[in-house]
Backbone as a chain_set.jsonl record, in Angstrom:
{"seq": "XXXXXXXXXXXXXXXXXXXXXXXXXXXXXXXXXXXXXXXXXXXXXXXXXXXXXXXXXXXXXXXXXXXXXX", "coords": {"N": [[0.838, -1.173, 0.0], [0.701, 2.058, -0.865], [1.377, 5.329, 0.537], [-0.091, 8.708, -0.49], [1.851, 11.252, -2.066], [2.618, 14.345, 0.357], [2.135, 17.366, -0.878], [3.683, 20.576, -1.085], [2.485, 22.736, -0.059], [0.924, 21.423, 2.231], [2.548, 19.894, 3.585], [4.111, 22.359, 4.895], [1.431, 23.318, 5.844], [1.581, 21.145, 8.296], [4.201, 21.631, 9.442], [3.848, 23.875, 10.632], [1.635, 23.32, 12.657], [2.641, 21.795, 14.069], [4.455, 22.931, 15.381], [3.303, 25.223, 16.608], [1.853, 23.406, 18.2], [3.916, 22.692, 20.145], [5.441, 24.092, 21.262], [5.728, 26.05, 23.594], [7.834, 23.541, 24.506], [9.713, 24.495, 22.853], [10.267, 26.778, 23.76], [11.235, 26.966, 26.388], [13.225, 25.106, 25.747], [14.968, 26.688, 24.66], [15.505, 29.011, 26.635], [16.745, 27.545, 28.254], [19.157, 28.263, 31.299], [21.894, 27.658, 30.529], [25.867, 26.805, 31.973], [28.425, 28.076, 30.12], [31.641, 27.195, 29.005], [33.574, 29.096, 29.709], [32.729, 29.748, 31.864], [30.269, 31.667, 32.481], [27.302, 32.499, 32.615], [24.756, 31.684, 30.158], [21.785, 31.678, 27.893], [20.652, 29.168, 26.224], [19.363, 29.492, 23.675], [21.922, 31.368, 23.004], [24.161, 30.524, 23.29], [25.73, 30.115, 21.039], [26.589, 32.445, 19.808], [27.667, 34.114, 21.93], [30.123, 32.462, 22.205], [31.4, 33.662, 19.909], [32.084, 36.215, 21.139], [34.211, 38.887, 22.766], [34.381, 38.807, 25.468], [34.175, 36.246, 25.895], [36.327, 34.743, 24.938], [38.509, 36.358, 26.325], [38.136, 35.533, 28.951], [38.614, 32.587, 28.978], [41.431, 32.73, 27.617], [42.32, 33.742, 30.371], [41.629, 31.774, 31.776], [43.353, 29.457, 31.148], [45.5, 30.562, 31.133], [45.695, 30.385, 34.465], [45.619, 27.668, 35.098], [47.868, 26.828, 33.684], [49.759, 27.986, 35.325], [49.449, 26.463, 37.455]], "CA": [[0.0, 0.0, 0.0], [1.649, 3.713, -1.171], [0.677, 6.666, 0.569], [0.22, 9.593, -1.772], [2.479, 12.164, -1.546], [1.818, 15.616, 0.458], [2.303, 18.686, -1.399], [4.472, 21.648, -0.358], [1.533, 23.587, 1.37], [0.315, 20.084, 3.189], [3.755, 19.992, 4.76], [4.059, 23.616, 5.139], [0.789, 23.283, 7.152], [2.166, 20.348, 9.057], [5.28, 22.042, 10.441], [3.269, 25.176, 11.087], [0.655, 23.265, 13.474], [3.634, 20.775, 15.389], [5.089, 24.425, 15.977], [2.032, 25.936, 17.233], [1.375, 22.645, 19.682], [5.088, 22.167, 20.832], [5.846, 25.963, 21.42], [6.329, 25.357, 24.975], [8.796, 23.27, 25.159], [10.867, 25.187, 22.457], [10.544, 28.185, 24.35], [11.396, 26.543, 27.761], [14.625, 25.046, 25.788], [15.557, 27.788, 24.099], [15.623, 29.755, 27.062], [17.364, 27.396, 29.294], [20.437, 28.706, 31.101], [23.675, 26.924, 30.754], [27.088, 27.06, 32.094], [29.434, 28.617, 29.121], [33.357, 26.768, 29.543], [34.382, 30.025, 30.345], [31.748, 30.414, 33.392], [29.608, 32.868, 32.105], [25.257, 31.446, 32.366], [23.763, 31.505, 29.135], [20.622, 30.908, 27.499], [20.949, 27.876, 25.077], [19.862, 29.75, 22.196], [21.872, 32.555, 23.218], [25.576, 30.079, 23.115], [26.704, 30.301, 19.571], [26.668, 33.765, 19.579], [28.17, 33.745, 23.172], [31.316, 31.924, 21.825], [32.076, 34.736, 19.657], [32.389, 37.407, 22.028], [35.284, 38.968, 23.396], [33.883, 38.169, 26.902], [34.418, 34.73, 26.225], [37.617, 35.16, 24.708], [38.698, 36.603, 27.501], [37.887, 34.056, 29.97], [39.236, 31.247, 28.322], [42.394, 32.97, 27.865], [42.169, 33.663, 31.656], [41.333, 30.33, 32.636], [44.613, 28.594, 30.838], [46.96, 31.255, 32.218], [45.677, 30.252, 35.905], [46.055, 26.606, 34.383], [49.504, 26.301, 32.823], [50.582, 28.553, 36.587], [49.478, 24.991, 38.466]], "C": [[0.89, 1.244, 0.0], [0.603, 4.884, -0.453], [0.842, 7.685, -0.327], [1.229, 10.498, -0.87], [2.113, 13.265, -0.967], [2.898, 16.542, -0.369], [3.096, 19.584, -0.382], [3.632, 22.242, 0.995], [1.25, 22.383, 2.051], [1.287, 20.059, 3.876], [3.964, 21.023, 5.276], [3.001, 23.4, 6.461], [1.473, 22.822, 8.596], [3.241, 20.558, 10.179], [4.724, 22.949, 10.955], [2.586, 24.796, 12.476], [1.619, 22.285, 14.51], [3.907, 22.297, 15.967], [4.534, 24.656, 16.659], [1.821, 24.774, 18.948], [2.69, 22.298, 20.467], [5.564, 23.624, 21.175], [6.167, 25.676, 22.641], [7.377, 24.983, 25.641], [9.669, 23.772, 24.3], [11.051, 25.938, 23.262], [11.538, 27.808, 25.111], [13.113, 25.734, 27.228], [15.526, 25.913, 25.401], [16.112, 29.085, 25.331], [16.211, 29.59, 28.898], [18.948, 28.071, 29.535], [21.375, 27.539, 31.182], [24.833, 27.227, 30.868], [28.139, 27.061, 30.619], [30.96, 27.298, 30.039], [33.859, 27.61, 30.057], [33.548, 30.998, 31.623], [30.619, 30.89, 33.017], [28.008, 31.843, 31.826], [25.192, 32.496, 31.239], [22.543, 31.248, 28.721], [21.279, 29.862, 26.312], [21.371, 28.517, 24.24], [20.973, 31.267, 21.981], [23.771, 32.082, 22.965], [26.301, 30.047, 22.361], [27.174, 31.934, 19.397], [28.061, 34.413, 20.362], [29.512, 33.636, 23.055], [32.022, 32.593, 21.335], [32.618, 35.996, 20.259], [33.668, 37.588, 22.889], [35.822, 38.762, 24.645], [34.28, 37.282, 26.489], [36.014, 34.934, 25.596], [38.904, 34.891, 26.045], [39.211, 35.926, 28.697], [38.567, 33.234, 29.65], [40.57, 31.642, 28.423], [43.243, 33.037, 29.408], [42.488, 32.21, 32.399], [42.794, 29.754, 32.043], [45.477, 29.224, 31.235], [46.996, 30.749, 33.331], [45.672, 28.771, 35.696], [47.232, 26.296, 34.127], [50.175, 27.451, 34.201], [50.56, 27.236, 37.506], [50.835, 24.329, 38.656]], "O": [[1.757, 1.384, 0.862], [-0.54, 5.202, -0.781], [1.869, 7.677, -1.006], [1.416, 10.548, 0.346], [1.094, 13.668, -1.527], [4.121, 16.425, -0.443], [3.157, 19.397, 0.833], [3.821, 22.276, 2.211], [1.692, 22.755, 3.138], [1.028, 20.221, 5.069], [4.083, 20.853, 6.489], [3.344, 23.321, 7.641], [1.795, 23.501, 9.572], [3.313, 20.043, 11.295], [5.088, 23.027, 12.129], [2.741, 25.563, 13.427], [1.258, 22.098, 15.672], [3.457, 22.632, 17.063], [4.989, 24.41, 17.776], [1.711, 25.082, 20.134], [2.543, 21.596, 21.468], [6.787, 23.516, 21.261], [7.094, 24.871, 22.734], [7.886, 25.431, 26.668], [10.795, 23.631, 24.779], [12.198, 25.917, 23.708], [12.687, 28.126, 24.802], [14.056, 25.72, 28.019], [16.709, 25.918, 25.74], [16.945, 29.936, 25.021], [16.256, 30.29, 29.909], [19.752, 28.353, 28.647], [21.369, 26.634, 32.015], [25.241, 27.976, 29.981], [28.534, 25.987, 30.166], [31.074, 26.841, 31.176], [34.673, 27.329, 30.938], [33.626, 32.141, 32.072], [29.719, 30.171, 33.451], [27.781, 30.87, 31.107], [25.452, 33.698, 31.285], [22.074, 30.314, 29.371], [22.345, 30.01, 25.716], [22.515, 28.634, 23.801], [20.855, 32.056, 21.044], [24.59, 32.92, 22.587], [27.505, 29.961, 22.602], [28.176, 32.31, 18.789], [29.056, 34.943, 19.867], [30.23, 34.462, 23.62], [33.191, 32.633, 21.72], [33.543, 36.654, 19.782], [34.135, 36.69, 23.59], [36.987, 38.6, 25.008], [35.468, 37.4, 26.787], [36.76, 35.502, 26.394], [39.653, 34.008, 26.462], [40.326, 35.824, 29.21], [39.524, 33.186, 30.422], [41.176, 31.027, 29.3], [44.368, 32.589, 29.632], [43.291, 31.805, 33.24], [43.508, 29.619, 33.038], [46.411, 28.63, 31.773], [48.135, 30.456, 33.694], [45.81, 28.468, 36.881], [47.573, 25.175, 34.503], [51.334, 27.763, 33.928], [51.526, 26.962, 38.218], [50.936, 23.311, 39.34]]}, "num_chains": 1, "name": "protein.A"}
């Protein structure tokens, strides 16, 4: 037995209405905090960004100086 195929908009819908009923727990991960390597709390979606910054930089550099003094 073949299911037919859905169409663009039929999937389109599809992701639109999981979105709509799972919203929730994106939010709620998106907006967990997490410990950065170089200390610093984060939000999740907030860590890629995070990484670039001269703040983190910083830190990291920090942290292996007081590291390679052990």
């Amino acid at each position: 037995m073949v299911r037919p195929r859905k169409t663009a908009e039929e999937k389109k819908a599809n992701r639109a209405a999981y979105a709509r009923k799972n919203y929730h727990q994106y939010k709620e991960k998106r907006e967990e905090k997490i410990q950065c390597e170089c200390g610093a709390m984060v939000s999740r979606a907030y860590i890629a960004d995070h990484k670039k910054k001269k703040k983190h930089a910083v830190a990291l550099a920090f942290i292996e100086k007081v590291k390679s003094h052990k």
